[in-house]
C-alpha positions in Angstrom: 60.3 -26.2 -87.3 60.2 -26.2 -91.0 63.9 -25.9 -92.8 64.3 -23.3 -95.4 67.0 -23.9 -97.8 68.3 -20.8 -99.0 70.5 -21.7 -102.3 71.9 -18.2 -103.0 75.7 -17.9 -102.7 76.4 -14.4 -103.6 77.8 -12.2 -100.2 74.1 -9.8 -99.6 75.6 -9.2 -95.9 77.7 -6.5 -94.2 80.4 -8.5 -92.8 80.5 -9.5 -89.7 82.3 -9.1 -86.0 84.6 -11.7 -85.2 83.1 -14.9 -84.2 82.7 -15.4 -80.4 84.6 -18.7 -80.3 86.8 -21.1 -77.5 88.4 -24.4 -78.3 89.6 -26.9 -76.0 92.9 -26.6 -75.1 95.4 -29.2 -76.9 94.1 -32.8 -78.5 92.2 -33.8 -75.1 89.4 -36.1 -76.2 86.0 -35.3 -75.0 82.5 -34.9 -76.5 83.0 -31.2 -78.0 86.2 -29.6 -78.9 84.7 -26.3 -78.1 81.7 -23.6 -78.0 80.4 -20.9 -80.5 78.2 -18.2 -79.8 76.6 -16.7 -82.7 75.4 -13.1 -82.6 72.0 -14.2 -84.4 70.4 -16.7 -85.7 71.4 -16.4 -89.5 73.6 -18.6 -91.1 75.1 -16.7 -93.8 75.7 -14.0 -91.9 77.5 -16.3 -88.6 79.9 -18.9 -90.8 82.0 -16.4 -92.4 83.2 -15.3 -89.7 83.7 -18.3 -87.6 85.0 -20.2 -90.9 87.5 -17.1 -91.1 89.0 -17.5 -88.1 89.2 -21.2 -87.7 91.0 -21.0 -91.2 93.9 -19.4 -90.0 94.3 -21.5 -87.0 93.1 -24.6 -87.6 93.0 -25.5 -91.5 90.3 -24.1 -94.4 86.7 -25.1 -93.4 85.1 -27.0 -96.5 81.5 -28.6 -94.6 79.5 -27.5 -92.4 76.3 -29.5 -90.7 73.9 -28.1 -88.5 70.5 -29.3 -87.0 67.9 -27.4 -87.9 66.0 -26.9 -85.1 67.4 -23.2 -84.0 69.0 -22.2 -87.5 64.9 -21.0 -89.4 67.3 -20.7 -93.0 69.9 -22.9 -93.6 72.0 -21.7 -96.9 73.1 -24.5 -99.3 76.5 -22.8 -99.7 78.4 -19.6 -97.6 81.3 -17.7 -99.2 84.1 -17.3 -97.2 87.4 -15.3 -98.1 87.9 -17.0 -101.2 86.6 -20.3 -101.2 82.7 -21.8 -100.2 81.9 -23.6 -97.0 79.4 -26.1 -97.9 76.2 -26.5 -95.4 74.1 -29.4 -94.6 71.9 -30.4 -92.2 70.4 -33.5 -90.4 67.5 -33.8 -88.1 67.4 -36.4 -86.0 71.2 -37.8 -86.5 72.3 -34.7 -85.0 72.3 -32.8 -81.5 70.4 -29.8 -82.2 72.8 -27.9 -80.2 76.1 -29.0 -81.7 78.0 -27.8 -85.1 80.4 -30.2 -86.9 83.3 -28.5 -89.1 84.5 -30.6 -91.4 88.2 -29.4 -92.7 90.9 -31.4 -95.5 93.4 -30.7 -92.7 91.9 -31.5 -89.5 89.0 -33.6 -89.8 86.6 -32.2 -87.6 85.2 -30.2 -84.9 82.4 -30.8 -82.7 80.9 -27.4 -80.7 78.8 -26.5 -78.4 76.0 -23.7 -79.9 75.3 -21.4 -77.7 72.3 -19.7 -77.9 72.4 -15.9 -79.5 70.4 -14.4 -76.8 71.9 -16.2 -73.9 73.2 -13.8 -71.2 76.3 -13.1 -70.9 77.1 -14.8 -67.8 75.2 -18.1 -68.7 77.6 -18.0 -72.3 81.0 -18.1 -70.5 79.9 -20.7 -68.4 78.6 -22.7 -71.2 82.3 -21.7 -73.3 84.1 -23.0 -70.0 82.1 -26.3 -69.7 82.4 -26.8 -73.2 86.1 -26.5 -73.4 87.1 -28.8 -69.9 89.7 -31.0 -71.2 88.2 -34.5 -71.5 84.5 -33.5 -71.0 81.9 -36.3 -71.5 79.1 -34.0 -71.6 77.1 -33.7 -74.6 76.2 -30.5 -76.3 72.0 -31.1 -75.1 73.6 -32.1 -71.8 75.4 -29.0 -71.1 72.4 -26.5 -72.1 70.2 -28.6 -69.9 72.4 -28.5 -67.4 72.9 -24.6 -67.4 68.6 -24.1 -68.0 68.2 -26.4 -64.7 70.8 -23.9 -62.5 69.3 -20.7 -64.5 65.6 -22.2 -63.0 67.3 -22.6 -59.5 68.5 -19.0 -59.6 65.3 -17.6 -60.5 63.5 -19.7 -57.7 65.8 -18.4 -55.0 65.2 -14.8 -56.4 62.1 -15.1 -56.1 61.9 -16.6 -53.0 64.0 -13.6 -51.3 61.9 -11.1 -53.3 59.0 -12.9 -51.4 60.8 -13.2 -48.1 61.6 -9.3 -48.3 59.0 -7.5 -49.9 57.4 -6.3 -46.8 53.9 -6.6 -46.1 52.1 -7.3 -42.6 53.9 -9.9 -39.7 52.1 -12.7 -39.0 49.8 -13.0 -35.5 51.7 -14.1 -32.6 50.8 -17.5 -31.4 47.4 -17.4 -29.3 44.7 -15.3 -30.5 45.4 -11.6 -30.4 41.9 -10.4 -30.7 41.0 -11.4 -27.4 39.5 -14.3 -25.7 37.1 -16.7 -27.5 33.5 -16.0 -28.1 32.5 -18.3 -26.0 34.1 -17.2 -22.9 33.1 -13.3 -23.9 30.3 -11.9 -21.9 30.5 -15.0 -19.3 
C-alpha cells in the first residue's frame, strides 16, 4: 500500500467518541501493554481521542509510530487538547498491527490494533489476549491467532448448515431398485 503523508495540522474533524481502549493491568512485562480499537481507519480523526485519554492516566502523548499497512493517510502531526502528537511510521521495522506511544513520562506503550471492522465478539477477545499479564504473544501473532479460530467457526457452520439443510436420505445399503439386470427376466 502506498503511504500518504497528510501534513496538515489544523482540527477539520468533528471530535470524536472516546477511544475504545484496555491496558494491561499493573507493570507486568509482556509483548503489548494493551489493545486499541479504532472506529475507522483515519488517523487524525482516531489519535485524539486515544491521546486524550491516555493523557490523563498515563502521561501527555508526544510520538506516535504506526505501520503503514492498514492506516491509507498517515498525518505528519495531530492536535490534541493543547499540545501536537507527532506521527511517524516504519514499514518493515514495525508489526503492522501494533502502535507504539511514546510519552516524556512513561516511555512507551506497545498495543495491539485491532481492526475497525472487527466484530464485536472477535474485539473483546483480541482486548483480553492482549492485556494477559505477561503475554509473549506478538501483536501479528494474536490477529492470526483469532483469523485461524474465526476460519474454524465458519467451517463448523458450515458444516452443520450442510448436515441440516435437508434434502433427500441416502439409499439403504443393497440396491433398492430391485434385483440386478442380469438376474431380471431369468
Amino acid at each position: 500500500m502506498a503511504v500518504t503523508t497528510d501534513r496538515r495540522t489544523t482540527d477539520e474533524h468533528a471530535p470524536s467518541p472516546p477511544a475504545r481502549l484496555s491496558l494491561t493491568p499493573g507493570t507486568a512485562s509482556g509483548l503489548l501493554d494493551g489493545a486499541w480499537w479504532p472506529r475507522s481507519r483515519d488517523l487524525s480523526r482516531e489519535l485524539p481521542a486515544l491521546a486524550e485519554r491516555l493523557d490523563h492516566s498515563w502521561g501527555r502523548v508526544t510520538r506516535v509510530t504506526v505501520n503503514p499497512a492498514f492506516w491509507p493517510v498517515i498525518p505528519r502531526k495531530v492536535p490534541v487538547g493543547g499540545h501536537t502528537v507527532h506521527v511517524g511510521w516504519f514499514t518493515n521495522e514495525q508489526d503492522p498491527h501494533k502502535l507504539l506511544l511514546f510519552s516524556y513520562a512513561a516511555d512507551r506503550l506497545d498495543l495491539l490494533i485491532i481492526p475497525p471492522e472487527t466484530d464485536p465478539a472477535a474485539a473483546a477477545r483480541l482486548m483480553s489476549a492482549a492485556t494477559t499479564p505477561g503475554s509473549l504473544l506478538t501483536a501479528s501473532r494474536l490477529m492470526e491467532d483469532e483469523r485461524a479460530a474465526d476460519d474454524a467457526t465458519q467451517s463448523r457452520d458450515r458444516e452443520e448448515e450442510w448436515e441440516t439443510e435437508g434434502g433427500t436420505a441416502p439409499p439403504p445399503a443393497g440396491n433398492p431398485t430391485g434385483p440386478p439386470r442380469s438376474a431380471q427376466g431369468l
